[in-house]
C-alpha positions in Angstrom: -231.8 -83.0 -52.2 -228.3 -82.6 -53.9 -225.6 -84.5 -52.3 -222.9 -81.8 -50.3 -220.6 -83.1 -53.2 -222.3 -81.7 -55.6 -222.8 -78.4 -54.2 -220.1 -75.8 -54.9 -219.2 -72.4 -53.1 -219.0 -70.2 -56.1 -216.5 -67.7 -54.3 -216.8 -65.2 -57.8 -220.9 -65.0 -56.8 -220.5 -65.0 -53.1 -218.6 -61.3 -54.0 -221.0 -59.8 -55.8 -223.4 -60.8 -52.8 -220.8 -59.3 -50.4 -220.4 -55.8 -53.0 -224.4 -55.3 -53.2 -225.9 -53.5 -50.9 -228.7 -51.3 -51.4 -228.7 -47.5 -49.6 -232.4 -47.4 -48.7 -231.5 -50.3 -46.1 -229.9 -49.1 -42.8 -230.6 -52.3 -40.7 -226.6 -52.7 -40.6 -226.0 -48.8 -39.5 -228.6 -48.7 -36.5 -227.5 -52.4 -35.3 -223.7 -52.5 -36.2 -222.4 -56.1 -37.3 -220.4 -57.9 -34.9 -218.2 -61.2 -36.2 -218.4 -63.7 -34.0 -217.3 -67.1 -34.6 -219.7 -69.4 -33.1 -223.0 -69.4 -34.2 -224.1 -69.3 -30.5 -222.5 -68.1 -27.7 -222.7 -65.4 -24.3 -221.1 -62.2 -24.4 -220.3 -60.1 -20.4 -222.6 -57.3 -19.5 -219.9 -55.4 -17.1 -221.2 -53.4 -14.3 -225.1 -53.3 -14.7 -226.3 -51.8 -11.5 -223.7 -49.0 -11.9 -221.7 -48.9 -9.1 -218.8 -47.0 -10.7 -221.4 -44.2 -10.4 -222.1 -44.7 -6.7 -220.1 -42.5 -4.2 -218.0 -44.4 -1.9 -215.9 -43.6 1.1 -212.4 -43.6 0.7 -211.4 -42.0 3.4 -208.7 -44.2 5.2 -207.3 -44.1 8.5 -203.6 -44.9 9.1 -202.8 -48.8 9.4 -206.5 -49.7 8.5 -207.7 -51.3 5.5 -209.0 -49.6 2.2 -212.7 -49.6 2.0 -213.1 -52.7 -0.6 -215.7 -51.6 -3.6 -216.5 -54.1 -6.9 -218.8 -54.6 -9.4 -221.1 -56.9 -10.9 -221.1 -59.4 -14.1 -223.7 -60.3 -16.2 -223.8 -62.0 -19.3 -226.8 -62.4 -22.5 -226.8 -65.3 -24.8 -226.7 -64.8 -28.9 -227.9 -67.4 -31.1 -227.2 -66.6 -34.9 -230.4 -68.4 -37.1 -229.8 -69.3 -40.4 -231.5 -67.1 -43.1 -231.4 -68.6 -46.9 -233.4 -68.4 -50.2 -233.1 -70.0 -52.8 -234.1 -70.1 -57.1 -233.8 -71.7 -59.9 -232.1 -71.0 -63.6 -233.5 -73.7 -66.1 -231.2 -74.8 -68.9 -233.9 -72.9 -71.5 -233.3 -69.4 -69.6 -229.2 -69.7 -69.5 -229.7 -70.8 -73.5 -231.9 -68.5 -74.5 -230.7 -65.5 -72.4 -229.2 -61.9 -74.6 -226.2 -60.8 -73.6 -227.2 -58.4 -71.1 -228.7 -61.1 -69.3 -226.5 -62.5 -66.2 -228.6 -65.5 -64.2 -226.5 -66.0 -61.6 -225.3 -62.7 -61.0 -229.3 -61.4 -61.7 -230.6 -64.1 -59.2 -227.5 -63.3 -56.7 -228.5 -59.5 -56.5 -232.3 -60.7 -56.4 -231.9 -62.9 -53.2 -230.0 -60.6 -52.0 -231.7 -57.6 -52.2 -235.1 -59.9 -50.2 -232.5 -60.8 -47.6 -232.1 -57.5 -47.1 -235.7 -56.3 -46.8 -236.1 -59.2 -44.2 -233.5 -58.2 -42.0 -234.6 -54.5 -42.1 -238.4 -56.1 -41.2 -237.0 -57.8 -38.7 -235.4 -54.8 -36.8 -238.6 -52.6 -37.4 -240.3 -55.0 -36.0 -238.1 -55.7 -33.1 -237.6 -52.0 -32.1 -241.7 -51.0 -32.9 -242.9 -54.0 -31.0 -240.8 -54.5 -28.0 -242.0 -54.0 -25.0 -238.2 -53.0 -23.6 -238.2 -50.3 -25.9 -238.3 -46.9 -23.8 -241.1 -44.4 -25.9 -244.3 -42.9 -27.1 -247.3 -43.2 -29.3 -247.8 -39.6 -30.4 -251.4 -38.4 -31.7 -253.4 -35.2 -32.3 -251.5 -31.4 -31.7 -248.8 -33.7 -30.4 -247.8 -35.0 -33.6 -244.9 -33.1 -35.7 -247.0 -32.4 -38.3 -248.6 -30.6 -36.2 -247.1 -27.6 -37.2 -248.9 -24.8 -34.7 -249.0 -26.7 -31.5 -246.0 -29.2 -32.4 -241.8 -29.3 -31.4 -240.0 -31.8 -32.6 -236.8 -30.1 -31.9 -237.8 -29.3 -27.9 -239.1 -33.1 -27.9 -235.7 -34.7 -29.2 -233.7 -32.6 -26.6 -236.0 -33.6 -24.2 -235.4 -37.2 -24.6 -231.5 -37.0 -24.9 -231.7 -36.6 -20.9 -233.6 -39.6 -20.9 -231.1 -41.4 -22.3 -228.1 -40.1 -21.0 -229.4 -41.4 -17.4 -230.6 -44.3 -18.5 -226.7 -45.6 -19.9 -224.4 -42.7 -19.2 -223.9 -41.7 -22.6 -225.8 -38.8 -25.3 -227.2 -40.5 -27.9 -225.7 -39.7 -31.3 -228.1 -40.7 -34.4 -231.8 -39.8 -35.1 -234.0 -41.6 -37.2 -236.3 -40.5 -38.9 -238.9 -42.8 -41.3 -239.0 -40.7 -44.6 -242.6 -39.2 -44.1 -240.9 -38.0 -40.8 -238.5 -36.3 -42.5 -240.5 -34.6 -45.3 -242.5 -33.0 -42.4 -239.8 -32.3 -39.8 -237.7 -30.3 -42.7 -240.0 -28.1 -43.1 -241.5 -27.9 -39.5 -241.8 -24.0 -38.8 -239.9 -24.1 -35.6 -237.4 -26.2 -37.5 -236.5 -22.9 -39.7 -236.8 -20.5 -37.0 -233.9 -22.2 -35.4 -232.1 -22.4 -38.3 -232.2 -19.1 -40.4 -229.1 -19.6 -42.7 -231.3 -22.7 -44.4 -230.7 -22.1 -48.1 -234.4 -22.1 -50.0 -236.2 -22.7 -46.1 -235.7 -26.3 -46.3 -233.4 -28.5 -44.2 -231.6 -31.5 -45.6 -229.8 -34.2 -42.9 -226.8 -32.0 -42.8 -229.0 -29.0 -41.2 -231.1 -31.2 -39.1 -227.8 -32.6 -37.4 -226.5 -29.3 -36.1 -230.1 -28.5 -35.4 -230.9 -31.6 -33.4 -227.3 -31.9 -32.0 -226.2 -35.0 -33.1 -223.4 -37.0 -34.8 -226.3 -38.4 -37.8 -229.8 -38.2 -38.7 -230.8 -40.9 -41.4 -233.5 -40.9 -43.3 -235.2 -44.5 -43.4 -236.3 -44.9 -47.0 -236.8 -48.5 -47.8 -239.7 -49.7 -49.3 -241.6 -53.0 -48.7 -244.8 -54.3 -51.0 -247.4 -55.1 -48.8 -249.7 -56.9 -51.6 -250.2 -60.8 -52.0 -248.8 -62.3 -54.4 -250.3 -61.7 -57.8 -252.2 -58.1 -56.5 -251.0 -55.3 -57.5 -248.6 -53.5 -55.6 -249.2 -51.9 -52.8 -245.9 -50.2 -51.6 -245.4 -49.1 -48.1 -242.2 -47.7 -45.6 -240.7 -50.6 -43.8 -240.6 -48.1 -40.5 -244.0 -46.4 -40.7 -244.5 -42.9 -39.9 -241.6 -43.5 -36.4 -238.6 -41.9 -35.3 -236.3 -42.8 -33.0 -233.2 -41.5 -31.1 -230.8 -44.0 -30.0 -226.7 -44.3 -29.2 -225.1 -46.2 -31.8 -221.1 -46.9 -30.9 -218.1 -45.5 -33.4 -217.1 -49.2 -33.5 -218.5 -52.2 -32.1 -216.0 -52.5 -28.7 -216.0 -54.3 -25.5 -217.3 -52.3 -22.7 -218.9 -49.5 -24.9 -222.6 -49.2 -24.4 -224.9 -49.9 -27.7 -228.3 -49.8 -28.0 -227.9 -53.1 -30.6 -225.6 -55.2 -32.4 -226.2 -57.6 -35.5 -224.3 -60.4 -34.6 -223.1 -62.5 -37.6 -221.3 -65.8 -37.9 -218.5 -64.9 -40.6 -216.9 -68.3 -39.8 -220.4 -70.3 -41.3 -218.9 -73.2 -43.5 -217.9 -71.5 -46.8 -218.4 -68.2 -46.0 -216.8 -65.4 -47.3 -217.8 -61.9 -44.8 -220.2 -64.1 -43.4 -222.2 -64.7 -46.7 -222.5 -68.2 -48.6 -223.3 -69.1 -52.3 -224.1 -72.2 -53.3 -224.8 -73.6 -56.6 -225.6 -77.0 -57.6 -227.1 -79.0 -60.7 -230.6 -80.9 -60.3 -231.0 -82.7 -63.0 -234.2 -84.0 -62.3 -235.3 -79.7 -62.7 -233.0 -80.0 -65.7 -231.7 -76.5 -63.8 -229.1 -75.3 -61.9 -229.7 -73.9 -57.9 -228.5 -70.9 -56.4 -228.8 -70.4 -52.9 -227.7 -67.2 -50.7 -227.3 -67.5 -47.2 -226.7 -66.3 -44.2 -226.1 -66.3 -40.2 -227.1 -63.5 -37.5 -228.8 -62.2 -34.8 -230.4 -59.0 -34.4 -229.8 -58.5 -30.4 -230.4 -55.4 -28.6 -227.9 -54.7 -26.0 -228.8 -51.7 -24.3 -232.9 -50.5 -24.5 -231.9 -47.7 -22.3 -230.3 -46.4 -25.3 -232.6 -45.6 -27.6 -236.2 -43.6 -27.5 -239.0 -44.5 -30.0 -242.1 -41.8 -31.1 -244.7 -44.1 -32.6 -246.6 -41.9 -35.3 -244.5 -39.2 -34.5 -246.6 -37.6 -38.0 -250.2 -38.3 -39.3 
């Protein structure tokens, strides 16, 4: 192991890791980062049994008292892990390496990119596989590509009063795992309710008014399922799901949010909450380049968000 003075925050690289962000990952847009700057702490859950929903009598009678109401506080913990990789550039490569060539930048992007995929695993997986999340495992004539016996559009409007009680707000953003999409857009019922379609096909825009919300995103990122050294065997990181969900303008206090990614931007050499270290081991005869960095992936609010499980075959 190097020693900490020999390892140097390369600010340059630690913006290029900041700048790169692939458009297939939306990890970030369903669970909106929140800088905090501890890498644990608790945050207030105001009001959870709801009492500023709960008639009260405020009638009052001349020289008595008001009737006293309040409401409860709650709090949740965060705990941001720390999520690194790391590789190597040996002195041959950097020699040897044409001009087009950029190792650090190459293996910044690289790390990057993984880190990436893992936090968008990471929310699939924690919104699939939790047993707080409100939803349905769709099958048969149910399904949406079910194009006789099938609604995806009454089904989504459905569920919006679902939510609404649940956390007192309409949920805003659908999402839809791309094999969703390519079915729902050209779902029957989908172009009877909207005739002006150019060519009969919806794109996001069209599905928007059509579903009446805010966004519909399409989740498109890829993950290779195949062991190292197999061929690949490339699959969709959120299946054949979709879910709707209330995602906040802004991150805010007292605003409901189905989730939050909370991320320490004051780690230690951090620049937006991402480090990049580089150091020599001479033993390797290479230099190290490491990206890291701190978060936690916490849903806030389950009520808000409603998940269809194989919503297509």
């Amino acid at each position: 192991m190097p020693e900490v003075s020999q390892v140097h925050i390369d600010a340059a690289l630690t913006n290029v890791c900041v700048a790169y962000s692939n458009p297939n990952f939306i990890a970030d847009l369903v669970a909106p980062p929140v800088a905090v700057r501890k890498q644990s702490d608790r945050y207030f859950i105001y009001d959870p049994d709801r009492d500023r929903f709960r008639a009260s009598d405020d009638k009052r009678a001349p020289g008595a008292e008001a009737n006293e109401v309040n409401f409860a506080l709650s709090n949740d913990s965060y705990y941001c892990e720390d999520h690194a990789l790391a590789s190597v550039i040996p002195d041959e490569e950097r020699e040897n390496a044409d001009p087009p060539i950029q190792p650090e930048i190459d293996r910044v992007e690289f790390l990057m990119e993984k880190m990436l995929l893992n936090k968008e695993l990471l929310l699939a997986d924690r919104i699939t596989a939790g047993s707080d999340i409100p939803g349905e495992t769709l099958s048969g004539t149910a399904q949406w590509s079910d194009y006789e016996n099938s609604d995806p559009v009454a089904e989504v409007e459905n569920h919006k009063a679902t939510i609404q009680a649940a956390v007192q707000v309409a949920p805003n953003t659908l999402v839809l795992a791309y094999d969703v999409y390519t079915k729902v857009r050209l779902h029957p019922k989908v172009a009877e309710r909207n005739p002006s379609m150019k060519i009969g096909v919806a794109d996001t825009g069209d599905l928007e008014k059509l579903f009446g919300v805010e966004r519909v995103l399409v989740a498109r990122a890829l993950k290779n399922a195949a062991a190292p050294g197999q061929t690949a065997s490339m699959q969709y990181v959120w299946g054949k799901n979709a879910f709707l969900c209330y995602i906040p303008p802004r991150p805010a206090p007292k605003r409901v949010a189905f989730a939050y990614s909370f991320v320490w931007t004051l780690a230690p050499g951090s620049v937006a909450g991402h480090v990049v270290e580089v150091w020599r081991d001479n033993a390797r005869k290479a230099d190290m380049l490491r990206v890291q960095r701190y978060y936690d992936q916490k849903v806030i609010a389950p009520g808000a968000i409603y998940l269809w499980k194989a919503a297509v075959a």
